[in-house]
C-alpha positions as CSV (number, residue, x, y, z in Angstrom):
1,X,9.8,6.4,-21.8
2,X,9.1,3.3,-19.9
3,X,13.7,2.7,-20.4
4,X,14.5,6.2,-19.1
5,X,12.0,5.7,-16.0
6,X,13.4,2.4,-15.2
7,X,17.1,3.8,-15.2
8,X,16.6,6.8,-13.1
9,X,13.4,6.2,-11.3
10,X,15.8,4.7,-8.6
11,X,17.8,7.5,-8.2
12,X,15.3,10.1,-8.4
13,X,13.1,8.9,-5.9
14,X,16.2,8.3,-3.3
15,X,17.6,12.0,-4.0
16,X,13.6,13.3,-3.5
17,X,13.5,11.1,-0.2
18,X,16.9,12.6,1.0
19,X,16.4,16.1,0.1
20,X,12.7,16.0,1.7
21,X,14.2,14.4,4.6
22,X,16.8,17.1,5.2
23,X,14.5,19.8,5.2
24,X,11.6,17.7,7.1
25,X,14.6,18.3,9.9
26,X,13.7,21.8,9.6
27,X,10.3,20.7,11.4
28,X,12.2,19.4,14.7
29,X,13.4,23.4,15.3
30,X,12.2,25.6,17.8
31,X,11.3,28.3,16.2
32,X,8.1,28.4,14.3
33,X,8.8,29.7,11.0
34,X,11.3,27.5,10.4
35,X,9.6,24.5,11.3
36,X,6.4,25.6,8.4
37,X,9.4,26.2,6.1
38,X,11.0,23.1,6.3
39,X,7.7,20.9,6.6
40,X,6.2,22.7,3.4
41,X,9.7,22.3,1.5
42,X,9.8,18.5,2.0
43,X,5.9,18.1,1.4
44,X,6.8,20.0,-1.9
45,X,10.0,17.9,-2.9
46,X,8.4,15.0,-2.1
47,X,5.1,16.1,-4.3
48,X,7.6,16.7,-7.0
49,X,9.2,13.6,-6.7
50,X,6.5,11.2,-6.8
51,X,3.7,12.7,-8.4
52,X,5.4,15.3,-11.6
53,X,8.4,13.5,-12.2
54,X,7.0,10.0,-12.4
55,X,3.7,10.5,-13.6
56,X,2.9,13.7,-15.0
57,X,6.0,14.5,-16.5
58,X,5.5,10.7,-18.7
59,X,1.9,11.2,-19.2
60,X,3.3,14.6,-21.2
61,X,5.7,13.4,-23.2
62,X,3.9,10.7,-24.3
63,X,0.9,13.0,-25.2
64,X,3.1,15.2,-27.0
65,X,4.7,12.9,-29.1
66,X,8.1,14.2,-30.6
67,X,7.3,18.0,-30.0
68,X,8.1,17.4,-26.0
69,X,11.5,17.0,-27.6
70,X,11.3,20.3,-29.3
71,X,14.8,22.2,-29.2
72,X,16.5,19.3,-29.7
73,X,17.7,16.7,-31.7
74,X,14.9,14.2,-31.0
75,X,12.6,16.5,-32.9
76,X,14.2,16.7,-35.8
77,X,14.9,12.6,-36.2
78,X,12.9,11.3,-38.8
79,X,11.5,8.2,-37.0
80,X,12.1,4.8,-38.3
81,X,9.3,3.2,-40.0
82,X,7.8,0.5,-37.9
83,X,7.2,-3.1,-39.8
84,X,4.3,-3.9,-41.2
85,X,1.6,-5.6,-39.0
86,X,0.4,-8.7,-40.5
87,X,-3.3,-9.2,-40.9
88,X,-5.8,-12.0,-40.3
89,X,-7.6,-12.9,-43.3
């Protein structure tokens, strides 16, 4: 988890900014609606990009183990077995 949010945390966060930044240009319009429209879509983007997809979305696939993986192959893997801890005596 901690690889894959490393790799693409970058790029995720950039798109969010961009696409919350094209529709915060929404808010600069004359007419009303469309400036609560676009202020409520880039409030939600950028909601979405910075609190679900690098937080919650983590938090839940850690909690759920290999069943977030369900459908696919991931599930199915048979998970290597992890070497043996040694012990104090």
């Amino acid at each position: 988890m901690l690889r894959g949010l490393a790799v693409t945390g970058g790029v995720i966060s950039s798109a969010g900014l961009v696409l919350a930044s094209t529709f915060g240009v929404l808010g600069l319009m004359p007419v009303t609606m469309m400036v609560q429209i676009g202020l409520l879509v880039a409030i939600g983007v950028l909601l979405d990009t910075f609190l679900v997809r690098s937080v919650m979305v983590p938090a839940l696939a850690l909690d759920a183990g290999r069943g977030f993986w369900w459908p696919g192959r991931l599930a199915r893997a048979v998970p290597a077995e992890a070497p043996p801890v040694p012990q104090k005596v």
